[in-house]
C-alpha positions as a LaTeX table, in Angstrom:
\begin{tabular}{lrrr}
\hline
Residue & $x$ (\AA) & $y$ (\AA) & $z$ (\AA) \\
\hline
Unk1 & $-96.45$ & 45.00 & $-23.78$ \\
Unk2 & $-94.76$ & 41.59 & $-23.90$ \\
Unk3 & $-93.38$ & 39.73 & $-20.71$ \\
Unk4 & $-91.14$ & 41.62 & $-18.41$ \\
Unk5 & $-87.90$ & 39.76 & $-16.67$ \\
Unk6 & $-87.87$ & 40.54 & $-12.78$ \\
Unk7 & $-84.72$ & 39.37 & $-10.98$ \\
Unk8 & $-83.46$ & 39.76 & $-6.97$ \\
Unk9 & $-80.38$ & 39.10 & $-5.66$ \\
Unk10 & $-78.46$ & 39.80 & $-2.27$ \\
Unk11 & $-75.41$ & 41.21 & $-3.47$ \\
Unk12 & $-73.46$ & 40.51 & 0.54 \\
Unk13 & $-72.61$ & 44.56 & 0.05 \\
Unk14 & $-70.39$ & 43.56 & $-3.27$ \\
Unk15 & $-67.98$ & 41.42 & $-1.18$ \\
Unk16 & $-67.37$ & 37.80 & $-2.66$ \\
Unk17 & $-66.20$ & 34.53 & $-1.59$ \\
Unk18 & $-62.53$ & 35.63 & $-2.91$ \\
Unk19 & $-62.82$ & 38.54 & $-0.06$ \\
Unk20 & $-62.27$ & 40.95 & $-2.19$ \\
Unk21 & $-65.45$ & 44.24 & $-2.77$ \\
Unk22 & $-65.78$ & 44.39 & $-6.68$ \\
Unk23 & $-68.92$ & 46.21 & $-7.41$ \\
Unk24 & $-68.20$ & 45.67 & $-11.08$ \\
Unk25 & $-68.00$ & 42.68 & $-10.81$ \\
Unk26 & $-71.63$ & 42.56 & $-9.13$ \\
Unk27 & $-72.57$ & 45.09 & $-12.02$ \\
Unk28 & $-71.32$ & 42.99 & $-15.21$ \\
Unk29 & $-73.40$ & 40.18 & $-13.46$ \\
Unk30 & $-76.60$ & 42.33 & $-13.52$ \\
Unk31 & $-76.06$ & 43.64 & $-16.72$ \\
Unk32 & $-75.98$ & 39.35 & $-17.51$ \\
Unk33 & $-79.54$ & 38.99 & $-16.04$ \\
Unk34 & $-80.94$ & 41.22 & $-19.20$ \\
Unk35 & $-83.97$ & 42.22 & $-16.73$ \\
Unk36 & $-86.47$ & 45.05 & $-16.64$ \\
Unk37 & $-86.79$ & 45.24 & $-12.78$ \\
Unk38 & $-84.11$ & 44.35 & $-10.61$ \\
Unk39 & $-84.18$ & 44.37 & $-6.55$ \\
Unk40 & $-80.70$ & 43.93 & $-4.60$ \\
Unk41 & $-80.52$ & 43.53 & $-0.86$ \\
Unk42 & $-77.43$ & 44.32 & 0.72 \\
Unk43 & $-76.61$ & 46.76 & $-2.07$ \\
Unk44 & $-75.04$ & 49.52 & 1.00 \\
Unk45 & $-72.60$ & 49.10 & 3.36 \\
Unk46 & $-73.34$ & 48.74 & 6.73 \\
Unk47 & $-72.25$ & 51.22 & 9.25 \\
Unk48 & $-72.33$ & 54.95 & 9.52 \\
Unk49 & $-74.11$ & 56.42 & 6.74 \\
Unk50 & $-74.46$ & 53.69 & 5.19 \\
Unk51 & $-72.68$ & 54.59 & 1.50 \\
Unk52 & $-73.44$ & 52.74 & $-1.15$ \\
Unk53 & $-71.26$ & 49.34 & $-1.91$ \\
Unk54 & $-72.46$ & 49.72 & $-5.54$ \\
Unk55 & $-72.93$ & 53.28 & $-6.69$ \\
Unk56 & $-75.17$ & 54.96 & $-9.26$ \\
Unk57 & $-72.14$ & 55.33 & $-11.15$ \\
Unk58 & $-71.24$ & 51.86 & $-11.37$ \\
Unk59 & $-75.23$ & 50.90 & $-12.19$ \\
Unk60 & $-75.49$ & 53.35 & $-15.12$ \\
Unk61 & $-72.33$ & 52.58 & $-16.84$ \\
Unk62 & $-72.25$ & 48.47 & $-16.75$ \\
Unk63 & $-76.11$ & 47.95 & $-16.42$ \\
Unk64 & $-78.68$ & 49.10 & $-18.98$ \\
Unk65 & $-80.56$ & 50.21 & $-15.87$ \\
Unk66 & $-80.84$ & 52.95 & $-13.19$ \\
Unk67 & $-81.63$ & 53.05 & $-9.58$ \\
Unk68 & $-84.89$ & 54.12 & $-8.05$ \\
Unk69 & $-84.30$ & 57.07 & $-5.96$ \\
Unk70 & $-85.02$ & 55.38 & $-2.59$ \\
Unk71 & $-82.53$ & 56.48 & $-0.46$ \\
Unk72 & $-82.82$ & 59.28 & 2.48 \\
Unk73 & $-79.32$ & 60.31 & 1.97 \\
Unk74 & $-76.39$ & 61.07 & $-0.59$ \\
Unk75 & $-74.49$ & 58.50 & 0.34 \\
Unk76 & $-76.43$ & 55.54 & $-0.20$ \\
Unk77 & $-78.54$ & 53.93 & $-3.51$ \\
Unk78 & $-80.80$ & 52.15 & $-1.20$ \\
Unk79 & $-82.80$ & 52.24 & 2.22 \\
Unk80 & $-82.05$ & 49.33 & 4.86 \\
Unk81 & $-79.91$ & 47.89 & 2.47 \\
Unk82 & $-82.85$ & 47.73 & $-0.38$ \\
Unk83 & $-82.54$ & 49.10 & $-3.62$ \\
Unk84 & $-84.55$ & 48.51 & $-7.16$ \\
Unk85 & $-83.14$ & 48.94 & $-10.28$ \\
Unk86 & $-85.29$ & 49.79 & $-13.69$ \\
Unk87 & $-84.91$ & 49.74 & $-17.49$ \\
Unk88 & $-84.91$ & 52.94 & $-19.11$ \\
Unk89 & $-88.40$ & 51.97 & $-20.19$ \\
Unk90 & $-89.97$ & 52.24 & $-16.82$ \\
Unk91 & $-91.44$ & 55.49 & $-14.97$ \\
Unk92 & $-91.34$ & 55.69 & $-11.71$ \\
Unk93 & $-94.43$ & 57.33 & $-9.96$ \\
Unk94 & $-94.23$ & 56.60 & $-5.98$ \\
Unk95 & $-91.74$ & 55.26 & $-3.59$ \\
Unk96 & $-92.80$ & 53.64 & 0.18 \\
Unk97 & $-90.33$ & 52.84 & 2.84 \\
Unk98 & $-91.85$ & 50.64 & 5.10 \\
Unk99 & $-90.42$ & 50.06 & 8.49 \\
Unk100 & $-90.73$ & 46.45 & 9.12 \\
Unk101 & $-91.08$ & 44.61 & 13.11 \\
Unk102 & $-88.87$ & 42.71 & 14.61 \\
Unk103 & $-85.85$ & 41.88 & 16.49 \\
Unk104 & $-83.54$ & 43.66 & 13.95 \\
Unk105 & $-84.24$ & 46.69 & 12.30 \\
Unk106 & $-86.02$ & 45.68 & 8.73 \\
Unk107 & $-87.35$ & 47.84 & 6.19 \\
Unk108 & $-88.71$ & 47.42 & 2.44 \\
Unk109 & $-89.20$ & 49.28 & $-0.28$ \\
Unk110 & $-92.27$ & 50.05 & $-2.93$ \\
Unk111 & $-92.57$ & 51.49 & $-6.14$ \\
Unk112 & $-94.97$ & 52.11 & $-8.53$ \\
Unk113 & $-93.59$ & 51.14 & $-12.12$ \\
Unk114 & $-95.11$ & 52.41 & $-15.16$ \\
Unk115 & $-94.24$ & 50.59 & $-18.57$ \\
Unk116 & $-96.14$ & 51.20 & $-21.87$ \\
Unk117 & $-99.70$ & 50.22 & $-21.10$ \\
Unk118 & $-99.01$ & 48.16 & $-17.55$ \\
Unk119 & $-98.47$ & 49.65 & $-14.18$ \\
Unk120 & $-96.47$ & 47.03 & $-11.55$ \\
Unk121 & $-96.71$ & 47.54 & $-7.89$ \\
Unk122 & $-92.84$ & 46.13 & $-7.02$ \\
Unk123 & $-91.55$ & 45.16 & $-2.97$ \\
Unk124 & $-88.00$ & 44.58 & $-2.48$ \\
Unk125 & $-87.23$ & 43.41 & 0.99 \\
Unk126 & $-84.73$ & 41.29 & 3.04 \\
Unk127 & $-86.83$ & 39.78 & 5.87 \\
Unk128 & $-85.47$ & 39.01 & 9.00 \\
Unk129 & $-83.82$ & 35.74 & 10.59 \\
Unk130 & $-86.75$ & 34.56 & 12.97 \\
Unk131 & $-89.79$ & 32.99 & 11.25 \\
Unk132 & $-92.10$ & 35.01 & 14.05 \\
Unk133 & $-90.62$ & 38.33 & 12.60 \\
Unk134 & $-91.01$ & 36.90 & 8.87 \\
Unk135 & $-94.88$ & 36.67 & 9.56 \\
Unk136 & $-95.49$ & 39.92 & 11.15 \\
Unk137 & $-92.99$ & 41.54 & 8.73 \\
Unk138 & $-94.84$ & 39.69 & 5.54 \\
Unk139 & $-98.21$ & 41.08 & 7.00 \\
Unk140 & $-96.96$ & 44.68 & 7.66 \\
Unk141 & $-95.75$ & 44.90 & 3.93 \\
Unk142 & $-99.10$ & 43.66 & 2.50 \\
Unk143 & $-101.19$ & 45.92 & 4.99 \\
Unk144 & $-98.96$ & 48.40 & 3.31 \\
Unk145 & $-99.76$ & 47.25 & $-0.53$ \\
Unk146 & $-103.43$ & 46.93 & 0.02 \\
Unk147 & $-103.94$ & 50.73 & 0.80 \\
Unk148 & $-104.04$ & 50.93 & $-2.92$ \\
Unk149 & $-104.70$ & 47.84 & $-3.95$ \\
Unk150 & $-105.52$ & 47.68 & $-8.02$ \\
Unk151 & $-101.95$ & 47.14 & $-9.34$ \\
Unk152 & $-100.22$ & 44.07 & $-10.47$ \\
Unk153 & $-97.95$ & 43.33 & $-7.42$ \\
Unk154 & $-94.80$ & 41.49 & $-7.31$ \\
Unk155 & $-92.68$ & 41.07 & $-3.80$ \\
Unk156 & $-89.40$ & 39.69 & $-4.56$ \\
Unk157 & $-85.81$ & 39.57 & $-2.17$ \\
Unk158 & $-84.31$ & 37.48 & 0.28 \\
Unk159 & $-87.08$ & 35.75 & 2.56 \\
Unk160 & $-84.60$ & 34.03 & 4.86 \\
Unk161 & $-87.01$ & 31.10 & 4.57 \\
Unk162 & $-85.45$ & 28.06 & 4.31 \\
Unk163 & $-88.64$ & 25.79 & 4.09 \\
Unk164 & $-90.26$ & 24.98 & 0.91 \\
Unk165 & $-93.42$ & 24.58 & 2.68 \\
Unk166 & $-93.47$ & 26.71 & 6.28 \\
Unk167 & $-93.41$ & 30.67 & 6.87 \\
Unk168 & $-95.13$ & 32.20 & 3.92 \\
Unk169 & $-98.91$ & 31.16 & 4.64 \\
Unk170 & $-99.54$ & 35.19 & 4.76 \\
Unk171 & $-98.48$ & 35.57 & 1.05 \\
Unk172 & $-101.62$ & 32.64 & $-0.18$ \\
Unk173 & $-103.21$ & 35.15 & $-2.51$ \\
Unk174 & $-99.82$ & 35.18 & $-4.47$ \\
Unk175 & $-98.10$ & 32.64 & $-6.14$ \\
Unk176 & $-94.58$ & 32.35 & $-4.96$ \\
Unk177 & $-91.98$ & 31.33 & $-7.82$ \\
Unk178 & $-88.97$ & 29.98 & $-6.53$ \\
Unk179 & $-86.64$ & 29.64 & $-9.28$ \\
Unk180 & $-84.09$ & 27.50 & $-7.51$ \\
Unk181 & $-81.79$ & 27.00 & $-4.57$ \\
Unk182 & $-80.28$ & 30.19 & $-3.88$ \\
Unk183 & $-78.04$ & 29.75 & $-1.01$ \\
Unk184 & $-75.39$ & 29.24 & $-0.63$ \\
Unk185 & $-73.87$ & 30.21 & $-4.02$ \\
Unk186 & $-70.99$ & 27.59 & $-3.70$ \\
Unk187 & $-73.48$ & 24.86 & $-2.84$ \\
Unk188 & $-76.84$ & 26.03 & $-2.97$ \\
Unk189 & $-79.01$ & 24.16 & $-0.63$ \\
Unk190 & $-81.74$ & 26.73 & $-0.26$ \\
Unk191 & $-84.30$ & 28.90 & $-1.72$ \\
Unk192 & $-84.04$ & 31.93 & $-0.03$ \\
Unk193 & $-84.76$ & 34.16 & $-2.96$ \\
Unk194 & $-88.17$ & 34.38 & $-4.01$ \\
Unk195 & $-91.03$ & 36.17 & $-5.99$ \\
Unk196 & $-93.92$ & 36.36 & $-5.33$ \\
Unk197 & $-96.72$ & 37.32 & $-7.65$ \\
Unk198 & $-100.09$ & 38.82 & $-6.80$ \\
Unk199 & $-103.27$ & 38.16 & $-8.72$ \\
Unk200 & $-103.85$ & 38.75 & $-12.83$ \\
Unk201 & $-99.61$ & 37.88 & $-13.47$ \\
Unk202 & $-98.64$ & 35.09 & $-14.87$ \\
Unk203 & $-94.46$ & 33.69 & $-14.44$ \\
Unk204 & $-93.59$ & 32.08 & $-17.21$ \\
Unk205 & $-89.35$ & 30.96 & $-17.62$ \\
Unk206 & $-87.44$ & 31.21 & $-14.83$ \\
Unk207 & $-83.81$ & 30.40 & $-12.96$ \\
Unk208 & $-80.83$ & 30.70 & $-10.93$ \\
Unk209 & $-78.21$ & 32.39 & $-12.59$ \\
Unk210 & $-75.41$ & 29.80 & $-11.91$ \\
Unk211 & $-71.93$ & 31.16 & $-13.49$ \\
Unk212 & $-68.31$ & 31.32 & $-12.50$ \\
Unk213 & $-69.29$ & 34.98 & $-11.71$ \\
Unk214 & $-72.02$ & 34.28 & $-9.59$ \\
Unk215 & $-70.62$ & 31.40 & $-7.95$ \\
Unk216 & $-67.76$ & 33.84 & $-5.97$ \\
Unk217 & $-69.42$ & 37.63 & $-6.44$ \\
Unk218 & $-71.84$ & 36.90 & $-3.17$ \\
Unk219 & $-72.94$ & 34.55 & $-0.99$ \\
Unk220 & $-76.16$ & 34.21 & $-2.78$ \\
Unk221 & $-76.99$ & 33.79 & $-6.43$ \\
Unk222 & $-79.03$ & 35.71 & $-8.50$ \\
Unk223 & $-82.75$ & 34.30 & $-9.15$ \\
Unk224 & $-85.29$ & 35.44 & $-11.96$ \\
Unk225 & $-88.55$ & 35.01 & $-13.44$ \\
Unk226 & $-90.45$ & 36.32 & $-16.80$ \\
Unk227 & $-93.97$ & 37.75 & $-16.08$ \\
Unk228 & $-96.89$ & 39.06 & $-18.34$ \\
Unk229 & $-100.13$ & 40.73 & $-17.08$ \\
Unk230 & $-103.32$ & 38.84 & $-17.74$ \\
Unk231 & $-104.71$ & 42.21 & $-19.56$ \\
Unk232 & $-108.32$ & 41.14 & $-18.01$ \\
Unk233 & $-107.35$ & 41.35 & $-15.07$ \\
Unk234 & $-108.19$ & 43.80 & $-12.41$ \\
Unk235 & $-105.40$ & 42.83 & $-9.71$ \\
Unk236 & $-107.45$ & 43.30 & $-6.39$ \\
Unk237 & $-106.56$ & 41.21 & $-3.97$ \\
Unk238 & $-108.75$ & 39.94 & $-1.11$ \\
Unk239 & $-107.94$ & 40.74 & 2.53 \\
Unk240 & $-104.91$ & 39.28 & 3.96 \\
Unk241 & $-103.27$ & 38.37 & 7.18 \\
Unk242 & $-100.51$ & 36.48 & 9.19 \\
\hline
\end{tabular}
């Protein structure tokens, strides 16, 4: 198989700067990102239980992609606010909530892709607000990915890290892309959206996706990044820690 686009974006629960919820809108600019493997954060609203701010509905008519049945409900596409989106390429063959530490109540979400000859290992997440959390969250989710460890992993969302150089020291068996400033979408200033690759993938191209779309449809913008498996590979990764 060729390269692969991956893309994350925190979709602010499909409100924009105008106010207004358009999960269309939010849709259209997926459906704009052309990518194999998308993870939103934010992609359910908040309270109760916590229905979805962009449906299946929405996904499967404006999107060439689907949702990954993560949720624990009817009401919602994702879990803590998570979701993953494939082509309809991609098999799914396991899903992993993981319950992340911290002040706030965190979780992620794993799935193991399948696409022609390549098997991914893919993380959304939306980390917390305090570095400290960050850390022990980053270490919980690779404790998680290294109970079966020979896949090519990618973990890609909202970090909440604003330095360039500080609060990802547990992730230093991956390389993390970071297409561009991210935040905020009508000045970006920081990179809070990342990917982060684990050993035998090369990133090749990647961006921000800066339109007039993106610019108002969330506080963040969408960032991306093309990836191909080094076919020699054997993607084990080495022990890790925070």
């Amino acid at each position: 198989m060729g390269p692969s686009i991956f893309a994350t974006w925190n979709v602010q629960k499909c409100v924009g700067l105008d106010f207004r919820r358009d999960p269309e809108r939010c849709a259209r600019v997926i459906a704009t990102l052309k990518a194999d493997v998308v993870a939103l954060q934010e992609v359910d609203k908040r309270l109760g239980p916590r229905p979805a701010a962009l449906t299946h509905g929405v996904v499967e008519r404006l999107t060439h992609l689907r949702p990954v049945e993560i949720a624990v409900n009817d009401v919602s596409i994702g879990w803590h606010g998570n979701a993953i989106l494939v082509s309809d390429a991609i098999e799914v063959s396991r899903v992993v909530h993981i319950d992340l530490p911290g002040l706030e109540p965190r979780g992620a979400v794993m799935a193991d892709l399948h696409k022609g000859d390549e098997d991914w290992r893919v993380v959304a997440c939306h980390l917390g607000l305090l570095r400290r959390d960050r850390r022990r969250q980053f270490a919980k989710i690779l404790s998680v990915v290294e109970e079966r460890p020979r896949l090519a992993t990618v973990i890609m969302g909202d970090m909440n890290e604003w330095s360039r150089k500080k609060g990802l020291e547990a992730l230093h068996d991956f390389d993390v892309v970071m297409p561009g400033n991210s935040f905020h979408s009508r000045r970006p200033i920081a990179p809070l959206d990342r990917i982060a690759i684990g050993p035998g993938v090369t990133a090749g191209e990647r961006g921000v996706l800066k339109t007039t779309a993106t610019r108002v449809a969330s506080d963040h913008l969408p960032v991306w990044v093309r990836l191909e498996q080094d076919r020699a590979a054997d993607h084990t990764t080495t022990s890790i820690s925070s």
